[in-house]
C-alpha positions as a Markdown table, in Angstrom:
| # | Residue | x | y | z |
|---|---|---|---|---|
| 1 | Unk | -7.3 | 9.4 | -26.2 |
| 2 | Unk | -4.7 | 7.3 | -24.4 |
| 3 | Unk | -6.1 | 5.6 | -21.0 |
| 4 | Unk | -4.7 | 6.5 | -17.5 |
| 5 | Unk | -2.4 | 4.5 | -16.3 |
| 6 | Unk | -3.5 | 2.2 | -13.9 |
| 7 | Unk | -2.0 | 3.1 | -10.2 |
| 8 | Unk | 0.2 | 0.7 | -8.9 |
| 9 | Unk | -0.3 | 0.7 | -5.3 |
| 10 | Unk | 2.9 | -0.8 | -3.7 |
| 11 | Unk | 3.2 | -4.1 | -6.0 |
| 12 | Unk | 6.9 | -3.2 | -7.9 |
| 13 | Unk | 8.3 | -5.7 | -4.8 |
| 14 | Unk | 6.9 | -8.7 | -3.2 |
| 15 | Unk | 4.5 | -8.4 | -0.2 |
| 16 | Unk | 3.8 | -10.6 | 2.4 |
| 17 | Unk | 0.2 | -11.5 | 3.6 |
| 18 | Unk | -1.6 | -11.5 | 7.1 |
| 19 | Unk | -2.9 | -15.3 | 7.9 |
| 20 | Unk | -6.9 | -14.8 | 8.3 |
| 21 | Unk | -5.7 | -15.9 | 12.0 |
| 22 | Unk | -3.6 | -12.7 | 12.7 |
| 23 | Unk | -6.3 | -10.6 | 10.7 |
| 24 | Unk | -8.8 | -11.7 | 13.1 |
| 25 | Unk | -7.1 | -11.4 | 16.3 |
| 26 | Unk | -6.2 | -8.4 | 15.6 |
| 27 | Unk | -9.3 | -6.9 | 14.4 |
| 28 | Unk | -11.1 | -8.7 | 17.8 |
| 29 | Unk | -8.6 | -6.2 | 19.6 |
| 30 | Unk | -11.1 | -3.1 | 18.5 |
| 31 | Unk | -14.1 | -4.6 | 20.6 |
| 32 | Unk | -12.5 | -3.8 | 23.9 |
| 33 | Unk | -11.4 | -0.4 | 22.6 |
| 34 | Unk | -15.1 | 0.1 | 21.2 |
| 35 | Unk | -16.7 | -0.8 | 24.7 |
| 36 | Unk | -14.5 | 2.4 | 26.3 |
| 37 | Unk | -15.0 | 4.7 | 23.9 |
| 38 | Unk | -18.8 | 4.1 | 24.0 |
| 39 | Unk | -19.6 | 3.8 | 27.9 |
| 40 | Unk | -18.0 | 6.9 | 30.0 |
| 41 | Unk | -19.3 | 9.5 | 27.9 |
| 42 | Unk | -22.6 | 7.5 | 27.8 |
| 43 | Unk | -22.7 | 7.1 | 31.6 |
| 44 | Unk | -20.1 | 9.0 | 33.4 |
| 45 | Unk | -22.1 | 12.4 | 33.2 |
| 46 | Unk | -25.8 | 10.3 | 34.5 |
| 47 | Unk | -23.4 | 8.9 | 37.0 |
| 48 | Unk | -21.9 | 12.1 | 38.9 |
| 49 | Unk | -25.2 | 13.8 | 38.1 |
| 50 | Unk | -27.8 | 11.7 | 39.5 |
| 51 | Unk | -26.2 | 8.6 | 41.8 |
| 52 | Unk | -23.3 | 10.6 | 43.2 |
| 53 | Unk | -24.9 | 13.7 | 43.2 |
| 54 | Unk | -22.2 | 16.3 | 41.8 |
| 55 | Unk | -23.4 | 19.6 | 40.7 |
| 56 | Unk | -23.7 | 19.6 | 37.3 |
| 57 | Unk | -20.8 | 22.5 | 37.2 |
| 58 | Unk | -18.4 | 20.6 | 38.8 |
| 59 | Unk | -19.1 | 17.1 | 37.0 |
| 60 | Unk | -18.6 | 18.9 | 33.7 |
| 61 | Unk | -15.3 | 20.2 | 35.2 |
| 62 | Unk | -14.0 | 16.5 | 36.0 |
| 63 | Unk | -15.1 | 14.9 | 32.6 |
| 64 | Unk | -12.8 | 18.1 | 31.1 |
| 65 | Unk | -9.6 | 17.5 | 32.7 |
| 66 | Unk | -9.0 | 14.0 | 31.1 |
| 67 | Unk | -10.1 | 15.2 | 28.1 |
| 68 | Unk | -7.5 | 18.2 | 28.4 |
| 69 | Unk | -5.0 | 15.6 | 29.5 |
| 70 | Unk | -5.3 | 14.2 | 26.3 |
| 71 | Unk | -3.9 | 16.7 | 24.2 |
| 72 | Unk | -0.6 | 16.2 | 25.8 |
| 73 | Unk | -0.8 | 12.3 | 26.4 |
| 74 | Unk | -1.1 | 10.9 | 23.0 |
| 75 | Unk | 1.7 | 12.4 | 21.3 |
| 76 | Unk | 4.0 | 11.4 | 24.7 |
| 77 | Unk | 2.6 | 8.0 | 24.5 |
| 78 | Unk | 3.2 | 7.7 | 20.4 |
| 79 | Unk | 7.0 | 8.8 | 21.3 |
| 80 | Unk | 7.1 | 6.0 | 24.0 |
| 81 | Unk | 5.8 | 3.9 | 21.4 |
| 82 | Unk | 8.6 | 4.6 | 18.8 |
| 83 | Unk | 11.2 | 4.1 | 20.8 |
| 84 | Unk | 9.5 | 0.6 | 22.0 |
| 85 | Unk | 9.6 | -0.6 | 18.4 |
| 86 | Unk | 12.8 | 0.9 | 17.3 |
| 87 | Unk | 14.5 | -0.9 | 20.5 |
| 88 | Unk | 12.8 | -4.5 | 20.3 |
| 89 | Unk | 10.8 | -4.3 | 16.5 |
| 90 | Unk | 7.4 | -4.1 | 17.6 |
| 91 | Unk | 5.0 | -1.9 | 19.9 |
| 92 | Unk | 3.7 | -4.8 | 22.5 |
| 93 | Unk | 5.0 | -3.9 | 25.5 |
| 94 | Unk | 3.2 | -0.8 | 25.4 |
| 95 | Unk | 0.6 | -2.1 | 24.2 |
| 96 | Unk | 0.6 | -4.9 | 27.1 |
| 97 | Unk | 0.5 | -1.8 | 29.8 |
| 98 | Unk | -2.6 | -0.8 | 27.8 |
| 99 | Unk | -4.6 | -4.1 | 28.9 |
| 100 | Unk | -4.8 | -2.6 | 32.3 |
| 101 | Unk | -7.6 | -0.4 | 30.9 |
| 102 | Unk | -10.0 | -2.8 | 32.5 |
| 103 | Unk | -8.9 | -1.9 | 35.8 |
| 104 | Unk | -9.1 | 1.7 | 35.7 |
| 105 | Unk | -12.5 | 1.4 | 34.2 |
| 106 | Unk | -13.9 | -0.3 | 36.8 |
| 107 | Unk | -12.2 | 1.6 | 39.5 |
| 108 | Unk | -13.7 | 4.9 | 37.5 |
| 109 | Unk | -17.4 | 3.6 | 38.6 |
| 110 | Unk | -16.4 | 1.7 | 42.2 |
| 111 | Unk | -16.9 | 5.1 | 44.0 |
| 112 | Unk | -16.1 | 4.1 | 48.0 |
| 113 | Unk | -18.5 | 5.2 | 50.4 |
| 114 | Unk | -16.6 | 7.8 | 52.1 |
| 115 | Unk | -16.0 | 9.6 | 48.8 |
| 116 | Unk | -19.5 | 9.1 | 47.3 |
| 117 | Unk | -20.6 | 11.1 | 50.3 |
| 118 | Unk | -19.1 | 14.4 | 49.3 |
| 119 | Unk | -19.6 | 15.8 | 45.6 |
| 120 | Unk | -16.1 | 17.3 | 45.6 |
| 121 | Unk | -14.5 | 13.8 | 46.5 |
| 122 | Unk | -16.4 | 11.7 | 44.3 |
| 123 | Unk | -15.8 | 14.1 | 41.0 |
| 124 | Unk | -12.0 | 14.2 | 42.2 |
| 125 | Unk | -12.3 | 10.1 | 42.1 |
| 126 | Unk | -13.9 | 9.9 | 38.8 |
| 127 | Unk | -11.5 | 12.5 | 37.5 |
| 128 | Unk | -8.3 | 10.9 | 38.4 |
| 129 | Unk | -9.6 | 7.3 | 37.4 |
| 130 | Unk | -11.0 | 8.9 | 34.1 |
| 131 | Unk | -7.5 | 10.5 | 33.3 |
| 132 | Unk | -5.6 | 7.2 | 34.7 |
| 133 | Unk | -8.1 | 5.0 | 31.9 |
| 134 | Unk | -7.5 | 7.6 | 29.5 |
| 135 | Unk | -3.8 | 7.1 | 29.7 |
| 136 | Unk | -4.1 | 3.4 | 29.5 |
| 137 | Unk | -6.6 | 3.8 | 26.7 |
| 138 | Unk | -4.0 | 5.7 | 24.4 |
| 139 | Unk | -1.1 | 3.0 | 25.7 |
| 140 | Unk | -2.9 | -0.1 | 24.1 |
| 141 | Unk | -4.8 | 2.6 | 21.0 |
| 142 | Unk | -1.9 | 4.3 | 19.9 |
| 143 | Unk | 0.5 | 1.2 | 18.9 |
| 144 | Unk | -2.4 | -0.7 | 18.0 |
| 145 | Unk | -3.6 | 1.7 | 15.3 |
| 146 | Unk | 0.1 | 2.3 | 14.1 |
| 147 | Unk | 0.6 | -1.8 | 13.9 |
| 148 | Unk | -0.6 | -1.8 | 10.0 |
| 149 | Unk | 2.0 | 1.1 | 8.8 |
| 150 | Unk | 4.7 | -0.7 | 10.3 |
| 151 | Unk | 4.6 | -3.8 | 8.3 |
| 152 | Unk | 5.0 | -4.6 | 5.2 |
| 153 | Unk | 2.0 | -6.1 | 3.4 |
| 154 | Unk | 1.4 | -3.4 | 0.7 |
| 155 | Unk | -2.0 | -1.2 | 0.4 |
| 156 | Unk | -4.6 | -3.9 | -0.6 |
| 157 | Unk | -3.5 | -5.9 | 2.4 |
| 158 | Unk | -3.4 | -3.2 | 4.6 |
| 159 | Unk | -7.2 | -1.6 | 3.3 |
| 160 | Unk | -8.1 | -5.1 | 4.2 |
| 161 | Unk | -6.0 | -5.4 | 7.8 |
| 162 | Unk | -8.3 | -2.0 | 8.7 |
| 163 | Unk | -11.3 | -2.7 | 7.0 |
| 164 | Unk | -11.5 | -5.5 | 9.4 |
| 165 | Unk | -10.7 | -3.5 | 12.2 |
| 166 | Unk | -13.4 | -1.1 | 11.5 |
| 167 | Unk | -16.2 | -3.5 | 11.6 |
| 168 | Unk | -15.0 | -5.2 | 14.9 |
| 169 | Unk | -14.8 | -1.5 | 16.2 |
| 170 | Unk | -18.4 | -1.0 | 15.2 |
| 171 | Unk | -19.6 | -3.8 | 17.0 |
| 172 | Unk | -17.8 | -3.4 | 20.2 |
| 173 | Unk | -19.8 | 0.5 | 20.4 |
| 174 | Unk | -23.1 | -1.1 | 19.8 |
| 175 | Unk | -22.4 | -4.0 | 22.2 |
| 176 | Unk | -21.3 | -1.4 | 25.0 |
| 177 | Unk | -23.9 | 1.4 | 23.9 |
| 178 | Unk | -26.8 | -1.8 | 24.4 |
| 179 | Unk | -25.5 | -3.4 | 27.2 |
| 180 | Unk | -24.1 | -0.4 | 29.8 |
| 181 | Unk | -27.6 | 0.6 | 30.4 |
| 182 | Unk | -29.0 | -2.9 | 30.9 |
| 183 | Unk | -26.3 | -4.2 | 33.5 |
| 184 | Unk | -27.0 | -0.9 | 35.1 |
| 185 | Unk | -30.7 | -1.6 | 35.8 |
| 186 | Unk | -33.0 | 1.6 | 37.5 |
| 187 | Unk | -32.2 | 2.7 | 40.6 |
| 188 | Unk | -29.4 | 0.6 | 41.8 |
| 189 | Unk | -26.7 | 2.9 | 42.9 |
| 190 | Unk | -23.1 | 2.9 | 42.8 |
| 191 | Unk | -23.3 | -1.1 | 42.9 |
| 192 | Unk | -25.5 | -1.2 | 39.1 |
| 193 | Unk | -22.3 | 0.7 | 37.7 |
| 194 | Unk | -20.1 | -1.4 | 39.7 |
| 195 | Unk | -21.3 | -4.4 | 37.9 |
| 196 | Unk | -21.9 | -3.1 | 35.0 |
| 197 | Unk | -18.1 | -2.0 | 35.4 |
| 198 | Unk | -16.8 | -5.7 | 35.9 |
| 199 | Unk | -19.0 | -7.4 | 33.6 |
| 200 | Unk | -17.7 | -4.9 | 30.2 |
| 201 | Unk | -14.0 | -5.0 | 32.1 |
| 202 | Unk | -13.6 | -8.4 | 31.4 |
| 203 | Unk | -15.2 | -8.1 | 28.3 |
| 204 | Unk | -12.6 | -5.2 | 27.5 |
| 205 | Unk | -9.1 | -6.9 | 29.1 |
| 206 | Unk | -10.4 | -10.2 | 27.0 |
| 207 | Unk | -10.4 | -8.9 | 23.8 |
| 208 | Unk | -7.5 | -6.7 | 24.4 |
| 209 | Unk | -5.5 | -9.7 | 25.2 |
| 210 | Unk | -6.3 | -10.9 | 21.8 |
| 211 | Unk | -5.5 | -8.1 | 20.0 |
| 212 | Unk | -1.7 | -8.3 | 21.5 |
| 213 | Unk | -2.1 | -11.6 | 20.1 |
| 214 | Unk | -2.9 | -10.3 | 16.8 |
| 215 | Unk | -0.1 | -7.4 | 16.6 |
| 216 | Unk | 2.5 | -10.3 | 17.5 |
| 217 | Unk | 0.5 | -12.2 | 14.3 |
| 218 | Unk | 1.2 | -9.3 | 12.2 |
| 219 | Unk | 4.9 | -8.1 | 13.2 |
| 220 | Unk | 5.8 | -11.6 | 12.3 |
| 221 | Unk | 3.6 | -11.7 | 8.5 |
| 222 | Unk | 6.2 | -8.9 | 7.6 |
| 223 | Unk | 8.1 | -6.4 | 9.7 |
| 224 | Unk | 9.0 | -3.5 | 7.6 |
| 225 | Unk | 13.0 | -2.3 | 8.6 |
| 226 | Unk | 12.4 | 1.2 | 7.9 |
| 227 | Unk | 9.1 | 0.9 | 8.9 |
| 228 | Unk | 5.9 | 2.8 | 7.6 |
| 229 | Unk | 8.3 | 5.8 | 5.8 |
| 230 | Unk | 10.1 | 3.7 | 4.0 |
| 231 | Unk | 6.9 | 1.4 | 3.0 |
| 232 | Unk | 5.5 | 4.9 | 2.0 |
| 233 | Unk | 8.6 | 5.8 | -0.1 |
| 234 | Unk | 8.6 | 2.8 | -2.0 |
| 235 | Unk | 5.2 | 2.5 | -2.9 |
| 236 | Unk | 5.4 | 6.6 | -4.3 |
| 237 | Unk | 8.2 | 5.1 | -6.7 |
| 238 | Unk | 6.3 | 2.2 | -7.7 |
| 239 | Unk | 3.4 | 4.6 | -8.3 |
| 240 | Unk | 6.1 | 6.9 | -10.6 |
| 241 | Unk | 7.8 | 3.7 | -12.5 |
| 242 | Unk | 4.1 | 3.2 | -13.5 |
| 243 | Unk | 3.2 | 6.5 | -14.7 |
């Protein structure tokens, strides 16, 4: 019985490799994004609940609407995205707008005192800072995670570009799942989060601005021109030739 043939998995033409550099900074660019996807839905519910004092009805109604908003927002901000690279070959000014996150973030928790006294204001402030940080979130996500398919390094390089990623993301969820409750403290009010708020912000906007760093690293290791459909296309007749 004749062996398979091995798959060749992009390697008929000459790759180019990410410097460890790039691969790092860009992989330190998940941390921030792990810290935000960890902390509102760990917190925001406690937070209307018990400090602000929302009826649980109506804090379940304002952590739905940016979640709602989302359904429409990522594909929009993917288009956006496109267009960025297809005008000036890469996704970082989008991506830039996206390390405003911290801001939003912070404002989501710095409740003022006038709205904190009424349930309906305070879930309509959380709400609209929740969907504004949802919208930044997806700015700086979106061309981040579609960074890798648009240059041309070839599938080992790229499993390694994302393996990378994934760890860095892992880290940044435990770091912001161990460390929102902690900066909180017991009983502190609006001002725990508020801190709390600040203190993973800048952890957040820090690391994002090394990520930009890194998607600059890796647009310049090898900028595909067609981009990730025509890195696609010529690894599937690669894969053919060695069939």
């Amino acid at each position: 019985m004749s062996a398979l043939p091995r798959p060749n998995r992009g390697t008929a033409r000459p790759t180019a490799a990410v410097p460890r550099a790039g691969l790092v900074q860009y992989a330190l660019g998940s941390a921030g994004m792990g810290i935000y996807v960890t902390v509102p839905g760990l917190l925001l519910l406690y937070f209307l609940t018990d400090t602000l004092g929302v009826p649980p009805w109506l804090a379940g109604l304002a952590l739905l609407v940016p979640k709602v908003v989302d359904v429409v927002l990522h594909p929009f901000v993917g288009s956006v995205s496109d267009r960025d690279r297809a005008r000036n070959g890469n996704r970082v000014r989008v991506l830039a707008a996206g390390c405003l996150l911290a801001v939003a973030f912070t404002a989501t928790f710095a409740v003022p005192g006038s709205a904190a006294a009424d349930p309906y204001l305070a879930a309509g402030w959380v709400a609209v800072w929740f969907v504004v940080g949802n919208t930044l979130f997806a700015a700086y996500q979106v061309p981040y995670l579609a960074t890798p398919t648009d240059v041309d390094v070839g599938y080992d390089e790229r499993t390694r570009i994302m393996s990378f990623r994934m760890v860095v993301l892992t880290l940044g969820i435990l770091v912001g799942g161990a460390l929102a409750p902690l900066l909180v403290g017991d009983g502190s009010g609006v001002s725990g989060y508020v801190v709390m708020a600040l203190c993973l912000g800048a952890f957040m906007l820090v690391f994002q601005a090394v990520g930009v760093g890194g998607v600059r690293s890796l647009a310049r290791a090898g900028t595909a021109p067609g981009g990730a459909a025509e890195g696609r296309a010529a690894e599937g007749r690669a894969a053919e030739d060695g069939a």
